[in-house]
N, C-alpha and C positions, 0 to 999 in steps of 0.2 A: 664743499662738503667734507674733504678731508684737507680743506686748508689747512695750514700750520697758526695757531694760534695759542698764547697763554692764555690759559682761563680767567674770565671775571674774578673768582676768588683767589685766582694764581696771585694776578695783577692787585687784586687790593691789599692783598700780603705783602706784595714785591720789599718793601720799603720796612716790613716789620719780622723780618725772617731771624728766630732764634740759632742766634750760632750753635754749630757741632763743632766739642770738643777734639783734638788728635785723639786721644783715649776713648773718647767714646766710639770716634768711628775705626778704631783698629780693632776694638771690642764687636762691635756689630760685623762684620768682615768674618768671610767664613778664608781659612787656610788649605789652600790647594796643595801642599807638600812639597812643593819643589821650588821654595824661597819666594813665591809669589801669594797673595792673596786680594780675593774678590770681594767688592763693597754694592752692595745693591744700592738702588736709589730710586725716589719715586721723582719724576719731573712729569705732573700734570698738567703742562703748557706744552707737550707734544702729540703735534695730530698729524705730520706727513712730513714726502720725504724732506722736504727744505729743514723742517724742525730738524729730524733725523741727523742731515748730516752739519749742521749746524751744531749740534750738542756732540755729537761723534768727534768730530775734529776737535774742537775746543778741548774736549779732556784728552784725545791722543796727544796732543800738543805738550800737556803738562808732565815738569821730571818727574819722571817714576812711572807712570802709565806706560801699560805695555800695548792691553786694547779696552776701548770701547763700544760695547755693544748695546744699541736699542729695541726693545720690545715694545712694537707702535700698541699692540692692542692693549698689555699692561702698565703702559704710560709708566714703563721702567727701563733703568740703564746698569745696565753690567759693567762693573771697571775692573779689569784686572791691572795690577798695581805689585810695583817692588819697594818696600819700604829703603828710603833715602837716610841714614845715621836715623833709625827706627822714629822716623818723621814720616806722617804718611801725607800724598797731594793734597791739597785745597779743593777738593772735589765741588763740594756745593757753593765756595765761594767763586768758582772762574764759569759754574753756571749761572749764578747771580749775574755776575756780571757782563753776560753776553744777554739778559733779560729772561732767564728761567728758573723762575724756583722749582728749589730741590731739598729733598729730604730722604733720610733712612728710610728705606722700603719696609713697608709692615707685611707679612701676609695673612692678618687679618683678613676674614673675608665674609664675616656676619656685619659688617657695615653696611649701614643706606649706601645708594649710589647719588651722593648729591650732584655730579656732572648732569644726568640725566633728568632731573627734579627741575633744575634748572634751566634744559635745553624744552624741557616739556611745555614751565611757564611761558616762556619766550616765544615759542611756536603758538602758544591760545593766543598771547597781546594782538601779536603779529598775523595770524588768522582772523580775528574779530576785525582788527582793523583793517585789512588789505578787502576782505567781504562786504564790508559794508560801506568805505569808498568805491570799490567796484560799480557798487549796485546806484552813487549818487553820480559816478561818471557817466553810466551806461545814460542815467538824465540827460545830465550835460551832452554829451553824444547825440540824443534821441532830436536836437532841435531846442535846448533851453534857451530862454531870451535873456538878456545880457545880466536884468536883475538878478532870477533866479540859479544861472551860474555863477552870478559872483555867489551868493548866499551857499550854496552848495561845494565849491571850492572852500570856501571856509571852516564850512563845515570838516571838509576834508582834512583843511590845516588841522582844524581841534583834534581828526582822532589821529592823525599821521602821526604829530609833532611827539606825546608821549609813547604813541610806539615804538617809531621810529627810538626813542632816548633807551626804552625799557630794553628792547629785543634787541637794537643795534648795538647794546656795549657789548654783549659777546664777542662780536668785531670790534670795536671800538679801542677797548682795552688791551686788545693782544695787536692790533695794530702800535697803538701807543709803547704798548712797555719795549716792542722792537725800536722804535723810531726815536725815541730818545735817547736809544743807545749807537745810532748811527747804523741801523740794519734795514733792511724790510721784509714783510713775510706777503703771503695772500692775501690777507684780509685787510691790508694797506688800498689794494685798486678798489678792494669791497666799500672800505670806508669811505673811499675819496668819493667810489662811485655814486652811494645812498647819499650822502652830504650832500653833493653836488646838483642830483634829481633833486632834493630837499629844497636846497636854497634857489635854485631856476623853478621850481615850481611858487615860492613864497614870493619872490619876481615877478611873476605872470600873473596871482593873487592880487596884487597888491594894486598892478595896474587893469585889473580885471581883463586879461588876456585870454584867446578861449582854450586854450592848455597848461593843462598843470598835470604834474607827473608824482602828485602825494601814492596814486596807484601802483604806478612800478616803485616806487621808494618801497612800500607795503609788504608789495607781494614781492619784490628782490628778496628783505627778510622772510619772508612768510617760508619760498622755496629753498634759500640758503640753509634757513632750519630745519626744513623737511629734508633736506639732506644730507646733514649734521647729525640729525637726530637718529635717523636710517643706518648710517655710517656708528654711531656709537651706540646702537643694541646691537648692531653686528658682529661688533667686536668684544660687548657684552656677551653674547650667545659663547663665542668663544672664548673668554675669559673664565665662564661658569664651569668647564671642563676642567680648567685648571682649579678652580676653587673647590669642586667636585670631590676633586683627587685632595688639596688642603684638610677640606673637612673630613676626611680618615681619619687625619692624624690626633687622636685626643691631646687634652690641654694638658695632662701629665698623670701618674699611675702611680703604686704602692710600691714602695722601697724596702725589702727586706737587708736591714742592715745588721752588718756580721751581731753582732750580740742578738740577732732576732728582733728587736724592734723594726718596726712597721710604720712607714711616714709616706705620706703622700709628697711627689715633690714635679715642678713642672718638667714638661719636658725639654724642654732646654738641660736642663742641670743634670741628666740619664748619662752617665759616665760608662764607657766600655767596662765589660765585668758587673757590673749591675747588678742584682736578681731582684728581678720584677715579676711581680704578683699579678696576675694576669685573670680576671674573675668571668665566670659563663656569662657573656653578653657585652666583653669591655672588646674593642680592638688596642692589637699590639701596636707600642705606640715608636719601636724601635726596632731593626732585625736585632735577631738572636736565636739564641739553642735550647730547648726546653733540657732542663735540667731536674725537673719532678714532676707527673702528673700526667695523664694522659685525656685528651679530647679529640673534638670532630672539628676543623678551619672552616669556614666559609674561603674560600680561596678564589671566587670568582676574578677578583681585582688582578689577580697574575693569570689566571688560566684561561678566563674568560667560563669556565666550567662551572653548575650550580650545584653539583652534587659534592656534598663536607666531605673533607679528606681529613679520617684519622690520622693521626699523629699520637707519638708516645714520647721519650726520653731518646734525647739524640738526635732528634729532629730540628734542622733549621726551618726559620719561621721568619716572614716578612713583615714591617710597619704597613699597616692598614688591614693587615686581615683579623674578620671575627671571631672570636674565640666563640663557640656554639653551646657545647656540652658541659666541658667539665673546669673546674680553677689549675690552672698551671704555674708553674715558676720556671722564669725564662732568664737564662745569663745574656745579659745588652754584648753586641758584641762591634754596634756602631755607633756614633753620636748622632741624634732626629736628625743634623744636616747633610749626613752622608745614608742616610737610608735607603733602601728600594723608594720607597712611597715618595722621596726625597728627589730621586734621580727620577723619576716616571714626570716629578710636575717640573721640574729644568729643564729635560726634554720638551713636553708640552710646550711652553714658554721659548725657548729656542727653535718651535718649530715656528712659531710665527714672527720671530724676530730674526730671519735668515738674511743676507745680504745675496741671493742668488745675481746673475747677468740682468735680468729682465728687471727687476727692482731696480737694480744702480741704476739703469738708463733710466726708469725713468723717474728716479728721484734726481736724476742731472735736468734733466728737461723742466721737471716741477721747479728748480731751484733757478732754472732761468728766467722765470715765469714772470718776477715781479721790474725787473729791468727791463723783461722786452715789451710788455703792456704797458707800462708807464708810455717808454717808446714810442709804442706803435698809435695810444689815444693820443700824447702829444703831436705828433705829425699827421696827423687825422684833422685835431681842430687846423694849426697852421693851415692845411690843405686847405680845407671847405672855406676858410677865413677868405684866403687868396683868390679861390675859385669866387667865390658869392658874395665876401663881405658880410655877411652875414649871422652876426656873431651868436644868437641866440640856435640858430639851427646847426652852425659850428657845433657849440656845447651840446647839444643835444644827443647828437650823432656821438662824440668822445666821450658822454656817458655809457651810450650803448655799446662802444668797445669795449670800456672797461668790463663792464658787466659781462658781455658775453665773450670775451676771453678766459675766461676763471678757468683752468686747467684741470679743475678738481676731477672728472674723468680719469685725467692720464697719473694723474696720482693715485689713483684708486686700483688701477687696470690691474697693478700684479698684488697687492698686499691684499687685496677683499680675497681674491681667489686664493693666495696663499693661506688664509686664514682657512677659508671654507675647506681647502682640502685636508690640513692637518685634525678638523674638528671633525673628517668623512673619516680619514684614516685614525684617529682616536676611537672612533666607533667601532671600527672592526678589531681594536685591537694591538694597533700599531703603533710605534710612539717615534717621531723624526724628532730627531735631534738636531738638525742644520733645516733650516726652510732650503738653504741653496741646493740640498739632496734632493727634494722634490723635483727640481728641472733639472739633474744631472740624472737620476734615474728614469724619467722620458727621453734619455739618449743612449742610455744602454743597448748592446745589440749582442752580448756575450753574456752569459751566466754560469759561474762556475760553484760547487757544494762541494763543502767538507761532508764528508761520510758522519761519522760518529760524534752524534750529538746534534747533526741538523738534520740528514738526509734519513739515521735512525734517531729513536730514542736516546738511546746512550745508556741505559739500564739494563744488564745484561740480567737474565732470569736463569735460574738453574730449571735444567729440565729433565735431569733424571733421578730424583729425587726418590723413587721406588727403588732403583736399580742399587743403593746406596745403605749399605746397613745400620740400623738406628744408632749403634754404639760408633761408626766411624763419623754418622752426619753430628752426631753429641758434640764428639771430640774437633773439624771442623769447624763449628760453631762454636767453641769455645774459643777457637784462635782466632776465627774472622769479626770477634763481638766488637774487639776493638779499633780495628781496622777502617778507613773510610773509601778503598778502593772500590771500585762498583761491583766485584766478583765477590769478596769479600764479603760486601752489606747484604749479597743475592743470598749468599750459604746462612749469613746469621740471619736473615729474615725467613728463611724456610725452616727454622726450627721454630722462630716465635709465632708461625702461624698453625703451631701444633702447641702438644701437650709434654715433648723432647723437653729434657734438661742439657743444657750445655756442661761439658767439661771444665772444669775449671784447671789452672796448671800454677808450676811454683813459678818461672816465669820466661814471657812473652817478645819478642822483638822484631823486630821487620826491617826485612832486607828488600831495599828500591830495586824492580826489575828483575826479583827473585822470588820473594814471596815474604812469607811467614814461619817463624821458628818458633820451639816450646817447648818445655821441658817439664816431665813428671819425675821427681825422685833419680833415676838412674835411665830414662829412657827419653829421647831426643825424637821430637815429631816437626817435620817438614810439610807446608802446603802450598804449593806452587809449581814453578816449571819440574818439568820429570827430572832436565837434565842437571838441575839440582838439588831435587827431593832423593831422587833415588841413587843408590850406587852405581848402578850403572852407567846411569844417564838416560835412562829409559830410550822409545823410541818414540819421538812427535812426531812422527809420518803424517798420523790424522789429525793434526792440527789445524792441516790447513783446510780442512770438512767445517771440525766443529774446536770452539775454544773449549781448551782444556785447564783444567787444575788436576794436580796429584797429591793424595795424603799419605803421605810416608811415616813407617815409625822404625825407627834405628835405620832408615836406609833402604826397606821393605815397603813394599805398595800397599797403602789398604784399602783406598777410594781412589776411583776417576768421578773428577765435578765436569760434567757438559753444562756450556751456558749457550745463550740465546740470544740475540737482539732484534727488534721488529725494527720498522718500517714504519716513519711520522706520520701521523693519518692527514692524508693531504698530499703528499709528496707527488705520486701520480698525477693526480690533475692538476696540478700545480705545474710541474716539468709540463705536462699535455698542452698546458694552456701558454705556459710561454713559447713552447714550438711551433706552435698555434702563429704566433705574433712574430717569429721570424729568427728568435732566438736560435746564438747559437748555444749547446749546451755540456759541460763537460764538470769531474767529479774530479777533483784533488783532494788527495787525503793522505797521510803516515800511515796507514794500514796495511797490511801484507795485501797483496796482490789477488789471492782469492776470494777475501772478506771484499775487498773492494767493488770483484768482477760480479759478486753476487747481489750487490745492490745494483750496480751498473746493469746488468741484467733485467732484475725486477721493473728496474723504470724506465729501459727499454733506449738508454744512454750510453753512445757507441764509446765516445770520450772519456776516458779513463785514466788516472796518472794515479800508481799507491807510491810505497814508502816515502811518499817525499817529507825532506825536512821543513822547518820554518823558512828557511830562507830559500829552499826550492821552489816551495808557492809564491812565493815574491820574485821572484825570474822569472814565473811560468806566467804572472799576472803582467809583468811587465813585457816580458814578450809580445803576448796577447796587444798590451798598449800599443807597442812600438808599429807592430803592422797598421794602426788605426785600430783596433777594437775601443771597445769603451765597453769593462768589465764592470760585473755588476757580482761581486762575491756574498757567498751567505757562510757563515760558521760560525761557531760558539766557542772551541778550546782555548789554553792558553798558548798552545801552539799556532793558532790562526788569528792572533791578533796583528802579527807585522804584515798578514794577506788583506788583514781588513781594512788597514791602513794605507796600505801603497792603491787597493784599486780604487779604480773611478766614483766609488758609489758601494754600499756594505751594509750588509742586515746579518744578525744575531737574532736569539730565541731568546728570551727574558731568562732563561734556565742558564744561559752561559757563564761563562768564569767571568768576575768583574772585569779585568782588561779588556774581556771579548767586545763585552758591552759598551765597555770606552770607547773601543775604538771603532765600532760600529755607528753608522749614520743612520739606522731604520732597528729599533726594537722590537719584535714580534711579542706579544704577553700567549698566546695561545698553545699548544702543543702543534695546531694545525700550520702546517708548511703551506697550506693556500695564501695565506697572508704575504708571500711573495709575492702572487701574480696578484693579490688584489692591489696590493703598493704600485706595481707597474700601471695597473689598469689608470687607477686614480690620476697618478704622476701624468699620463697620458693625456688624461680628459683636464687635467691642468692645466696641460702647455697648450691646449687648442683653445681654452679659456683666458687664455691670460693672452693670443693671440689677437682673438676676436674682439677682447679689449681695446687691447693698443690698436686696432684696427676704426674700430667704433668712436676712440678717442680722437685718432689722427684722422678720421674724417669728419666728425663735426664739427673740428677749428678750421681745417680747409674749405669747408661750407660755408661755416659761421662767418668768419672772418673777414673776408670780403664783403659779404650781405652788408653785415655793418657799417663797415668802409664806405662802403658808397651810397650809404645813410639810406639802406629800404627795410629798417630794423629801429625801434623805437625801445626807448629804457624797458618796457614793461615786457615786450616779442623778446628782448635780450635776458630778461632773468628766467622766461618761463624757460626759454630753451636751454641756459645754461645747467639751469636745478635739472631739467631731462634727463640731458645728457649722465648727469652723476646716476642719476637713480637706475637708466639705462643697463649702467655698466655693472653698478651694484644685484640688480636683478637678473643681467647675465651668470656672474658670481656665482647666483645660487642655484646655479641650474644642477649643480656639480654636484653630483647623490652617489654612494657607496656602493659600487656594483651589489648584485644580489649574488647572494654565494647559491651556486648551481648545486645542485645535487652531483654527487659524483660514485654509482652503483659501483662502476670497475674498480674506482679506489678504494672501494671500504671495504669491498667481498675478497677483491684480488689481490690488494696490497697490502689494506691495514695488517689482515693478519698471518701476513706472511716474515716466517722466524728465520730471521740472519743466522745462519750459526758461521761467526766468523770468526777466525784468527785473531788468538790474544796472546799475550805474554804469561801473564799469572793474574793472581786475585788480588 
């Protein structure tokens, strides 16, 4: 079922594949920045692990390739690649030549699915026919006399012979384009096997014997395909999530070019700086900054949230969300390949193309698969030969080995369930970047948060906004308009949510880790720490209560700004539920020590570490390793990307700073921090999934195996139970369902709306 095979049409191409240019495929190749760049490829003759690491090695092999990576479900391969004197590998020709064709990946995805059209005909041939030999054997069977079994035998021959041609080239052909290259894959013992049953059964025919095996020939194909078939809408179901996320992205948008013309142009050709035209009802087809106009986002695709989020000018905005309301102009500020909407479907695609522990094994195992069945049927006939002489129940027997060794199970055991759980975790909201972070986060036993920005919002609110007099909040919001600090956006969003004019000044500058300066005419206005806005130096005593800004003018106080931060909605039950599961749990953050203790508090987390730097968290994680932990970090900043990176296992909130994101193995898209525990949950119900697998697989060859051998197994007893077995393991697979998100009263009454007021520097 998940044999490795080129396809029918792979295979009748083989021999007519249009060369790719150097130029064209350095063109198609997106540029990673750091003197490397990636070439997609589509190689539709890959179905399991033998293919996998058969096309892996071949191109790591070649100069220049750094790695390559396969994605079984999108019958695509990742090459990252260093151009050699600006010559790039032979990519599709050293797959050519090991028997795969290959081609520039489209992602297209309004195409037929002709794989499936094809596996569908093959399945009716081979059903029609296996049904209705069946029903003239069950004759033969029932007592026919020598005449009317031969007649009926024949009959069998008529419908075998074109089924068996029609249904069996899917094997056939991917057996062949391996074998002439000096390889073999699975569907080599499949071939030999139905051939074999074929010609011993046109044998028996011929001398009108009273068995003949046109039945198991039949129904070998009938189950094969039923398994095949099973196997590829599975991986369909989950390719659609990626295609899902593809179709956001429109085919390209209106170009306002500097003289003001207007040209429609694809998206490909959307150049950073851009200003695109963006109409009530089109999705953004690029991130970018609205630069004119004001409307309401559908914003579901990032928040998971159904209610529009206004936006106005100065607002970032992602590829795939709806523009609802009003017509905007938006400055492109990425190229479509580097988008959010961009990074969300490589993620997807990466989660089910992981090379996790449990995969390798048993793509080693699956790759032993065609030498030791050859093996084991040849010493099988010998055997029975020597034992009985007997040369027709010899072959008989060594058909039924082949057949019912087909491995196809143990191949299936970890990639169905990998697949099932990144389409569970897509559901809720989560996007894996590694499939092998799936089974490294069902061994976590430590989890450590960054404060600001995971364990809170990160959006501080001003909240004394009464206390504050209209002409000093004016003059504030006139300095923070420009600003993108979070205190900053808080003070110039509390004037635009009134009828306040901002101050306007001659002019403006910002000092990192100070604040803000401005200047009217002959008077000098300061907004930030005391102990630089005012002469004195003020006294931040209370700082460590609540975060402060000071508006000073010549030196003089003339506003205190208090800000605020909440509490992720989730956060509670989320900690609750991993202490729940044994977790140990502890908060690292750069934060002052009180702001820290005050979340630490809230969520009821003895474990506490503030002002640490970047590279304290990276001691503190590796610490953690050294004793045996296995850390499971969460953060967002650009100060926690080297934490996210050194521990075991790492999740970010889609809101983070792009490196966070990078380096992060688990994307959240929601506000809600549940989505922690629900990754663990899953990851969990994974690894006992992908157990009972290998467990299911390695006992029905240690059952099978022997039965055959010692011939109490006939070709027909050898394919029902082999097709079982796959469908068995596949149907375990889907047992794997998205926990249900519990209600959580204490976290929403108690936590949500509880206001951090913690320790900051300035605005």
């Amino acid at each position: 079922m998940s044999c490795c095979a080129a396809g029918a049409e792979a295979a009748l191409q083989m021999d007519g594949i249009q060369p790719v240019s150097a130029d064209e495929l350095r063109l198609a190749s997106r540029d990673l920045g750091d003197g490397t760049r990636q070439t997609d490829l589509s190689v539709p003759g890959v179905h399991c692990g033998a293919c996998i690491a058969a096309v892996e090695k071949t191109l790591s092999a070649l100069p220049g390739v750094e790695s390559a990576r396969v994605n079984l479900s999108m019958k695509r391969v990742a090459v990252k690649w260093r151009a050699l004197d600006e010559t790039p590998p032979d990519l599709i020709g050293a797959l050519d030549a090991i028997g795969y064709e290959a081609h520039l990946f489209s992602s297209a995805t309004d195409e037929k699915d002709p794989e499936l059209s094809r596996l569908i005909k093959a399945l009716a041939v081979a059903g029609f026919s296996a049904m209705n030999i069946m029903l003239l054997s069950v004759s033969v069977w029932s007592g026919a006399d020598a005449a009317t079994r031969h007649a009926f035998h024949l009959i069998s021959a008529a419908l075998a012979l074109p089924a068996v041609a029609y249904s069996g080239r899917i094997f056939y052909l991917s057996a062949w384009s391996v074998l002439r290259r000096g390889r073999t894959n699975m569907d080599v013992p499949i071939s030999i096997g139905v051939s074999l049953a074929v010609g011993l059964s046109l044998y028996e025919t011929y001398y009108n014997a009273p068995h003949a095996y046109f039945d198991a020939a039949t129904s070998l194909l009938f189950f094969l395909l039923i398994g095949r078939t099973l196997d590829h809408v599975m991986r369909e179901r989950a390719r659609s999530a990626v295609a899902g996320l593809a179709r956001l992205s429109p085919a390209g948008t209106t170009i306002i070019a500097e003289g003001g013309e207007r040209r429609y142009v694809p998206i490909a050709e959307i150049q950073p700086g851009a200003m695109m035209l963006i109409a009530a009802g089109d999705r953004i087809p690029v991130d970018g900054v609205v630069v004119q106009g004001a409307s309401e986002l559908d914003c579901s695709l990032v928040t998971g949230e159904s209610a529009p989020l206004r936006i106005g000018v100065g607002a970032k905005v992602q590829a795939g969300l709806m523009n609802l309301t009003g017509p905007l102009t938006i400055e492109a500020t990425t190229r479509s390949e580097n988008s959010f909407l961009a990074e969300m479907v490589r993620m997807m695609e990466a989660a089910e193309g992981g090379r996790a522990r449990y995969r390798r094994l048993a793509d080693r195992a699956a790759a032993l698969y065609s030498p030791v069945v050859h093996t084991l049927a040849l010493l099988t006939l010998i055997g029975w030969m020597v034992l009985t002489g007997d040369w027709h129940n010899s072959i008989t027997i060594a058909i039924a080995v082949l057949i019912i060794t087909c491995p196809c199970a143990l191949g299936l055991a970890v990639p169905i369930v990998q697949v099932v759980a990144a389409r569970r975790l897509f559901e809720r909201g989560i996007m894996v970047k590694d499939g092998s972070a799936l089974e490294r986060l069902a061994e976590v036993d430590t989890v450590l948060f960054d404060k600001t920005g995971t364990l809170t919002l990160g959006t501080p609110r001003l909240i004394n906004t009464g206390e504050i007099k209209p002409e000093a909040l004016a003059i504030a919001a006139g300095m923070a308009a420009g600003s993108r600090h979070p205190m900053a956006s808080a003070i110039a969003s509390s004037t635009r949510r009134s009828t306040l004019e901002q101050r306007s000044f001659d002019a403006i500058s910002e000092h990192p880790g100070l604040g803000i300066e401005a200047r009217s005419g002959n008077d000098l206005y300061r907004l930030g720490r005391a102990s630089w806005a005012l002469d004195n130096g003020g006294d931040e005593a209370d700082t460590d209560a609540v975060s402060i800004s000071i508006l000073a003018k010549n030196g003089r106080i003339l506003a205190r700004f208090a800000f605020e931060d909440s509490i992720r909605p989730g956060s509670l039950a989320a900690v609750n539920g991993l202490r729940q599961l044994g977790m140990s749990l502890g908060i690292i953050s750069g934060d002052r020590a009180p702001s820290v203790e005050a979340v630490a508090s809230a969520l009821v987390v003895d474990d506490f570490r503030a002002g640490l730097l970047p590279a304290d968290k990276v001691a503190h994680i590796a610490k953690a390793g050294a004793s045996g932990g296995k850390v499971l970090m969460v953060g967002d900043g650009l100060n926690d990307a080297p934490a996210l990176a050194s521990a075991y296992v790492s999740m970010a909130p889609a809101t983070a700073a792009d490196i966070g994101r990078n380096a992060a193995d688990f994307v959240f898209l929601k506000d809600n921090l549940s989505a922690v525990k629900e990754a663990v949950d899953i990851a969990h119900r994974a690894k006992v999934l992908i157990r009972q697998n290998f467990a299911l697989a390695i006992g029905y060859n240690a059952i099978a195996v022997p039965v055959a051998v010692f011939g109490y197994v006939t070709p027909l007893v050898a394919a029902v139970a082999m097709s079982l077995s796959s469908v068995i393991v596949v149907a375990n697979a889907m047992r794997l369902r998205s926990p249900q998100a519990a209600p959580a009263p204490a976290d929403t009454s108690a936590v949500s709306g509880v206001s951090l007021r913690t320790a900051a520097a300035k605005p």
